[in-house]
N, C-alpha and C positions, 0 to 999 in steps of 0.2 A: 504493500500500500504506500510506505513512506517511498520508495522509488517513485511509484507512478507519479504523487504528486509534485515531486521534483524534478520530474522531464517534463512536465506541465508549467511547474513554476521560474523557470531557468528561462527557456525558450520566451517567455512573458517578458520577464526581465532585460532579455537582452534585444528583443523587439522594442520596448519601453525605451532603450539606452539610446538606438539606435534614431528611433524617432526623436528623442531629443537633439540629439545630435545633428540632426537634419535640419530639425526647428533650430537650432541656435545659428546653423549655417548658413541658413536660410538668406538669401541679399535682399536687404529693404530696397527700395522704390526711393527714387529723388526725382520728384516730378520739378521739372522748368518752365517758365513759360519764356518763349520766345517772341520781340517786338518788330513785327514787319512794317516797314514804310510804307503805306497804300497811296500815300500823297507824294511820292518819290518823283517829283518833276523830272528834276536832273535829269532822270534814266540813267544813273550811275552802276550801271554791271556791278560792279565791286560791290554794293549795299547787299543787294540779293546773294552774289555768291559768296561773300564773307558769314551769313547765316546762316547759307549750306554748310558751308564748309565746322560750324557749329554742332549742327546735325548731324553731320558725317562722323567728328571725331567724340562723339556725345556715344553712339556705333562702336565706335573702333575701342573708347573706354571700356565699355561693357563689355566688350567680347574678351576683355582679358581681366577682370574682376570678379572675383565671388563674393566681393561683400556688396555692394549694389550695385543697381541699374537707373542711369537717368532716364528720364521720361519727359521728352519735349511735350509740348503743347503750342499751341498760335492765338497770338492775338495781338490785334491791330493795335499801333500807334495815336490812331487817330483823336484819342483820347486820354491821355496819362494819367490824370488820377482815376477815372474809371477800369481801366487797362489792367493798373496796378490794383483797385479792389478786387477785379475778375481775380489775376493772378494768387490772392491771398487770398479770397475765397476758398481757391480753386486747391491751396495748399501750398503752391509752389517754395521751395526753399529757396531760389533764385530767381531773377527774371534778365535774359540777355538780350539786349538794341542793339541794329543796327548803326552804320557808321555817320547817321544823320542825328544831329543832339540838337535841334532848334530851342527849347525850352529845357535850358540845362538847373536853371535855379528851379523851376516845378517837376523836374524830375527829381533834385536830392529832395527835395521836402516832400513828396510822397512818401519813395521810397523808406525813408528818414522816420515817416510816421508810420508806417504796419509794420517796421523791423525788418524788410525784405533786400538785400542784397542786387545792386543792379550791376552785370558786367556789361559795360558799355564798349561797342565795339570802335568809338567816335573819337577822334582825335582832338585835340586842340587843348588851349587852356582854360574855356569856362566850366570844364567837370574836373581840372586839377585842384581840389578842395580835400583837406584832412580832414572834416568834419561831417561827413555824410558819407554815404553808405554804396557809395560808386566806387568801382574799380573797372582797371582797364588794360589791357594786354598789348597796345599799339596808343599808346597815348601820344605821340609827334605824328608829326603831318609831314614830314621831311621836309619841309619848305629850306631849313637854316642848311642841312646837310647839301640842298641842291644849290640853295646861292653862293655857298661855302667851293662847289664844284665849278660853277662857273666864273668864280672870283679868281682860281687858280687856272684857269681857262685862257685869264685875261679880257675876259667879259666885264667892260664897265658900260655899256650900255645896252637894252633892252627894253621890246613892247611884249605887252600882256593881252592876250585871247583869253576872253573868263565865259562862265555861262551866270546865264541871268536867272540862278536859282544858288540857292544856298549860301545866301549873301556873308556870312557870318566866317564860314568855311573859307571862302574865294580871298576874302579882304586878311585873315591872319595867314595865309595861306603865302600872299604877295607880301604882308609885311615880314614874314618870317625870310623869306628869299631875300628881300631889300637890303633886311638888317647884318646880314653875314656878305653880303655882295657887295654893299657900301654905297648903292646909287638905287633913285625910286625910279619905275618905269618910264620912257620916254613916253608910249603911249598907252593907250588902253581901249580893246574892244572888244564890247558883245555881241556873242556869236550865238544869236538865236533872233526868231524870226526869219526874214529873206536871208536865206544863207548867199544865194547865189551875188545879193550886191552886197556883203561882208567880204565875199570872198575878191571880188572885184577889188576892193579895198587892200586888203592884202599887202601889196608892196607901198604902198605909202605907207601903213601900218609900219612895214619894215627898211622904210628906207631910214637909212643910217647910224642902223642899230647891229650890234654883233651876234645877239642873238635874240628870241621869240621863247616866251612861258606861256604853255597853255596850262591855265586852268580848269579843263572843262573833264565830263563822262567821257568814257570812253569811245562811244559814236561821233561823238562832238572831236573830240579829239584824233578819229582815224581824220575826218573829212578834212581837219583843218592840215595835219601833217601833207597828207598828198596835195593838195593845192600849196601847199607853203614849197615840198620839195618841187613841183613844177615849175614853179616863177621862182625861186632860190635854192636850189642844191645846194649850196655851201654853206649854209647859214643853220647853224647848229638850233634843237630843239630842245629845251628841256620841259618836262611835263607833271602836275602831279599824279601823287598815286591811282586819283581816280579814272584815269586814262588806262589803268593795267584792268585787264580780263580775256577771254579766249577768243572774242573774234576781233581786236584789235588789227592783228597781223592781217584778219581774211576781213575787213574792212577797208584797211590803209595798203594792201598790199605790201610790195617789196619797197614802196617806197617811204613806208612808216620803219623801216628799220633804221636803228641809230639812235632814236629819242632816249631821251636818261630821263629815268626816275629815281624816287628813292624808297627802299622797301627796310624795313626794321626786322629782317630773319636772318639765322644764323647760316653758313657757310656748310654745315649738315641738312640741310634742305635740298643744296644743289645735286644732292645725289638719287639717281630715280629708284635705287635700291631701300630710300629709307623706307622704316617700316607700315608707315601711315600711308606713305605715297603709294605702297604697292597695295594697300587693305584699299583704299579706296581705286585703284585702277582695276585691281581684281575682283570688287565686288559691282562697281556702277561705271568702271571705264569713262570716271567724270571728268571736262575737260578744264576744270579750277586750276588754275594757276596754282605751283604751289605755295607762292610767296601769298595770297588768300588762304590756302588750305592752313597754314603757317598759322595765321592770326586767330581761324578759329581752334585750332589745335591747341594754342597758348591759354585763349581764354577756357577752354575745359579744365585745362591740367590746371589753371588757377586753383579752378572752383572743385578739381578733383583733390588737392590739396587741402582745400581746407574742407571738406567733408571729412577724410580719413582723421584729420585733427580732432576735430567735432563729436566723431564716433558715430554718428544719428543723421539723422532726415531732420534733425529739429533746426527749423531756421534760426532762429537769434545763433543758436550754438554756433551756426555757419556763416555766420554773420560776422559775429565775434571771433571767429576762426580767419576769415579774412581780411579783417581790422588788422590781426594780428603778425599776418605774415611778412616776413623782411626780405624773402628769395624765395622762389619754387624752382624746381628740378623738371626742366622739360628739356628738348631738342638743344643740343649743344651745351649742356650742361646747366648746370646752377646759378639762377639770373636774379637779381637783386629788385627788389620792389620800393618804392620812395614812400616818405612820408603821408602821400595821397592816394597811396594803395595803385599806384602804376608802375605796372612791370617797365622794366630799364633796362631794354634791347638798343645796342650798336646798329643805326644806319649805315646801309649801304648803298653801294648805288649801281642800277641795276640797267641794262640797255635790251629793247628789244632786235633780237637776233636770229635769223632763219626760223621767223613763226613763232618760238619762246622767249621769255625773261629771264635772261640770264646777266648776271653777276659779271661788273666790268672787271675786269684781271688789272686791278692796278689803280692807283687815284692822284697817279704824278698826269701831270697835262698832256703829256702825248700820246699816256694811254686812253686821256675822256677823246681826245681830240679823233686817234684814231675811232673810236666807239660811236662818234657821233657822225658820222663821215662813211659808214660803213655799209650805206643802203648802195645798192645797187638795180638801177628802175629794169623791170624786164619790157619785155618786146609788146608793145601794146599800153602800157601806161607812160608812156612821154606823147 
């Protein structure tokens, strides 16, 4: 009798042990809410595929964690403090914006007041605040590192191409370039509306300046490079980040190549072996830039950081986890984060080159010079 009840009682026990075991292993749920631009004039490619690219390594986390899983969600812009009630409602322990911050003082005081955590994918300095609850993985706009590029160029004078959206973006954008370059624009024009008599415009725009900043989207920015290199081949382009995305190259053709930008990702990026690069080429063969994939990449591992600190789904904890942090450990090792919870990536400066963005070899002047110089127009576009 005392047998049987102890092949009975044993097997209970270690089914019990086991289920516990599973239950404690078990990965909690981090639900996110994600902020899409629906009022995105611009049409700045980069906004939308900087949030993919969110999504994508939100993916790529999970597939290698056993202690939780994020769980995106959507919800519109169009209304911030509503947006963020949804989001808290909703649970969210984070909420991630895209790279448009219009209403950067009503976005920390929302988020400020439900205790909710925003990684902003937006650059500039009206969300560089130690006292609110934003953080940021791309916080420059490269403006200083590109006027810094063309100062050593020998570029002391220059007209500016801007687009007639995102006023706030465009104008620190051109002051940030000024301030490192040492001289304000000759001239200045808006490239929207009748594109065809802007472009007509064109070389008065550029006469007798050494080189042209376009401030604009990416579509804005293919049209204007190919018109610029038809009436001036020689005349160097520099551009910001919002001109990078995948149909740059099959907009502007061959003769968008050469423009310099400036991108904030490490020197392990440029390899198509890295491990992200290939989880997202072998699962969705996406055609994200990965200096994009980069940014959303960075902003997860923030926020996957300070979960693992945290221990929990519980927001304040994750809150207060990312108050806290002075460096995260992502792609090329261990990066320092400032007083205002923005991570502190080394600009680079980056040229489009046979179709991709690729990394100029060098930042003495005859390597930008040759970089900017390096299109060659094929048979059909002259």
């Amino acid at each position: 009798m005392k047998k049987s009840v102890w092949t009975i009682v044993v097997p209970a026990i270690t089914l019990l042990f086991i289920a516990g075991f599973l239950y404690v292993r078990r990965p909690f749920t981090v639900p996110v809410t994600l902020f899409y631009d629906e009022r995105d004039l611009a049409g700045a490619v980069v906004s939308k595929q900087a949030l993919q690219s969110v999504v994508l390594a939100m993916e790529f986390f999970n597939s290698r964690s056993s202690e939780f899983r994020f769980l995106p969600f959507r919800e519109t812009d169009q209304d911030i403090y509503e947006s963020i009630e949804h989001a808290a409602a909703r649970g969210s322990v984070a909420i991630v914006g895209g790279i448009n911050a219009p209403f950067a003082s009503l976005l920390a005081d929302s988020s400020r007041r439900h205790g909710i955590p925003f990684l902003s994918l937006a650059s500039g300095t009206s969300l560089a605040r130690s006292d609110d609850f934003v953080f940021r993985a791309r916080p420059r706009n490269g403006g200083k590192e590109l006027g810094l590029a063309a100062k050593s160029m020998g570029v002391s004078s220059y007209s500016v191409i801007v687009s007639g959206f995102a006023a706030s973006h465009v104008q620190e954008f051109i002051r940030d370039f000024e301030s490192q370059l040492g001289a304000p624009p000759r001239r200045t024009m808006v490239f929207s509306g009748n594109l065809n008599k802007h472009i007509e415009d064109f070389e008065r725009i550029a006469k007798g300046v050494e080189a042209i900043l376009l401030v604009l989207p990416d579509w804005l920015a293919a049209v204007a490079l190919r018109e610029l290199r038809l009436r001036l081949p020689g005349l160097p382009v520099f551009a910001s980040n919002w001109a990078i995305s995948h149909r740059t190259h099959l907009l502007a053709g061959s003769l968008g190549e050469g423009v310099l930008t400036v991108s904030f990702t490490p020197p392990e990026w440029d390899s198509q072996e890295h491990e992200f690069l290939r989880f997202v080429h072998d699962t969705y063969a996406s055609p994200i830039p990965p200096v994009i994939l980069a940014m959303g990449y960075d902003t997860v591992a923030m926020l996957d950081e300070a979960i693992r600190r945290a221990g929990s789904s519980d927001r304040r904890a994750i809150a207060d986890a990312l108050a806290e942090l002075t460096s995260v450990r992502t792609t090329g090792g261990t990066v320092p984060i400032d007083e205002n919870g923005d991570l502190q990536h080394t600009g680079a400066l980056y040229s489009l080159s046979s179709g991709r963005w690729i990394r100029v070899p060098g930042n003495d002047p005859a390597s930008l010079r040759r970089a900017t110089t390096s299109f060659r127009p094929q048979r059909g576009e002259l």
